[in-house]
Legacy VTK file of the C-alpha trace (Angstrom):
# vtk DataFile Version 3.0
C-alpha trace
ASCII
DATASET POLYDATA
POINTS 114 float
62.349 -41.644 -36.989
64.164 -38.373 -37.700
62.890 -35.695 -40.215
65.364 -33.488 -42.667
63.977 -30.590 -43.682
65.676 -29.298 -46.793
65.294 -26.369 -49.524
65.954 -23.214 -47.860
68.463 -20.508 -49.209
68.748 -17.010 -49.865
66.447 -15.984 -52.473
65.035 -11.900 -54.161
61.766 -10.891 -53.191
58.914 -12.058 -55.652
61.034 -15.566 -56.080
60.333 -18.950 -55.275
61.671 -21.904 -53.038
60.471 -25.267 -52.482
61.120 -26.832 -49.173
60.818 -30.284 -48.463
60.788 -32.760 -45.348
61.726 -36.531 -45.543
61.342 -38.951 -42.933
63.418 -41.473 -42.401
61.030 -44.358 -41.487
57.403 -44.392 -41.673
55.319 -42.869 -38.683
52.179 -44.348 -37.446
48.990 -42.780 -36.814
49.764 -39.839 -38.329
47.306 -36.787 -37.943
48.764 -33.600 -39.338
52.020 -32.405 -40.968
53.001 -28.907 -41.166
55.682 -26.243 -41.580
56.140 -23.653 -38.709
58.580 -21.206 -38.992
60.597 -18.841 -36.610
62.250 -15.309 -37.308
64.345 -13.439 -34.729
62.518 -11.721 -32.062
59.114 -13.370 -32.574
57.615 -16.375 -31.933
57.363 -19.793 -33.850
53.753 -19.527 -35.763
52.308 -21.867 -37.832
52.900 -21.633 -41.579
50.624 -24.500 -43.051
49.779 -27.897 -42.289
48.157 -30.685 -44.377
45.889 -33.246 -42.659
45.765 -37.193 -42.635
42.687 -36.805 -44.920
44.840 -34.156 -47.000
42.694 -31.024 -45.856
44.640 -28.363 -45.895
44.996 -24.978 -43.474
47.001 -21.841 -44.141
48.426 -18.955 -42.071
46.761 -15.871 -43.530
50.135 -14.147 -44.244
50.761 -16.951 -46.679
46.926 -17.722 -47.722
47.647 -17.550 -52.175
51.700 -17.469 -52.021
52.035 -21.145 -50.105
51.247 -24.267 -51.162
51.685 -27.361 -48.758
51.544 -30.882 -50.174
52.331 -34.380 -49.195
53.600 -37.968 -50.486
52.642 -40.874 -48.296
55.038 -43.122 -50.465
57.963 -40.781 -49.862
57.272 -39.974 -46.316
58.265 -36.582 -47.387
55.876 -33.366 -47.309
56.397 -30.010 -49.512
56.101 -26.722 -48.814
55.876 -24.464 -52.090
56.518 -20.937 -51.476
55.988 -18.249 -54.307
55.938 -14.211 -54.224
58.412 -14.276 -51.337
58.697 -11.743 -49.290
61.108 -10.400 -46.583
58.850 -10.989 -43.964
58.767 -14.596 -44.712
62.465 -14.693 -43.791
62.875 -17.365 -40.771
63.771 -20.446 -39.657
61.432 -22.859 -41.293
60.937 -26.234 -39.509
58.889 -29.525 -40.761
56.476 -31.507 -37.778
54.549 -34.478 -37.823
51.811 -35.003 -35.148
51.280 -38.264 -34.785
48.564 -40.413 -32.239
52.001 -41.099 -29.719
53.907 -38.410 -30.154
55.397 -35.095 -32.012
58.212 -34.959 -34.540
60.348 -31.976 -35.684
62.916 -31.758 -38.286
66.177 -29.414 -37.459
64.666 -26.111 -39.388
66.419 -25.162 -42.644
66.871 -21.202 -43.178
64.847 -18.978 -45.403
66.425 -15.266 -46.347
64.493 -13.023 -48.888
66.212 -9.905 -49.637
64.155 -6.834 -50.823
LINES 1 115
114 0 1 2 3 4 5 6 7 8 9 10 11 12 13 14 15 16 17 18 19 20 21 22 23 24 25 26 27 28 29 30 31 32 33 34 35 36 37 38 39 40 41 42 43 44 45 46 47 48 49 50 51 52 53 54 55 56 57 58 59 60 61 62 63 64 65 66 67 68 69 70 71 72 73 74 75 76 77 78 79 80 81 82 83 84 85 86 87 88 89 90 91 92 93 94 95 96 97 98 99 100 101 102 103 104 105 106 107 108 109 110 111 112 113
């Protein structure tokens, strides 16, 4: 199972994108999906992540601007992203955690210009 993370771009500060992440196949024993990201000179951190039982858990930088969201029939989770800023610029990359093992999609670029 592979996962394609999709949706990023170059977008003005106070915009929106929505990025999403299909899998290919269906994963079993899933626990949580999330979106971490990466920007240059810092490490990855987590962005959000939705649960098996769709709870839901935030990074505080993103706590009112992000919304993470999921559909089981697609395989395919959502990460909306409002009020961008220029610190949200990064690398933003999809993961599954599942009970036998962790998947990552190849990370699909976010630039906000001020």
């Amino acid at each position: 199972v592979q996962l394609q993370a999709s949706g990023g771009g170059l977008v003005q500060a106070g915009g929106s994108l929505r990025l999403s992440c299909a899998a290919s196949g269906s994963i079993f024993g899933i626990r949580v999906r999330g979106w971490y990201r990466k920007a240059p000179g810092k490490q990855r951190e987590l962005v959000a992540v939705i649960t098996s039982g769709a709870g839901t858990n935030y990074a505080e930088s993103v706590k009112g601007r992000f919304t993470i969201s999921g559909d089981n029939a697609k395989n395919t989770i959502y990460l909306q992203m409002d009020s961008l800023k220029p610190e949200d610029s990064a690398v933003y990359y999809c993961s599954v955690e599942s009970v036998l093992r962790d998947y990552w999609g190849q990370g699909t670029q976010v630039t906000v210009s001020s």
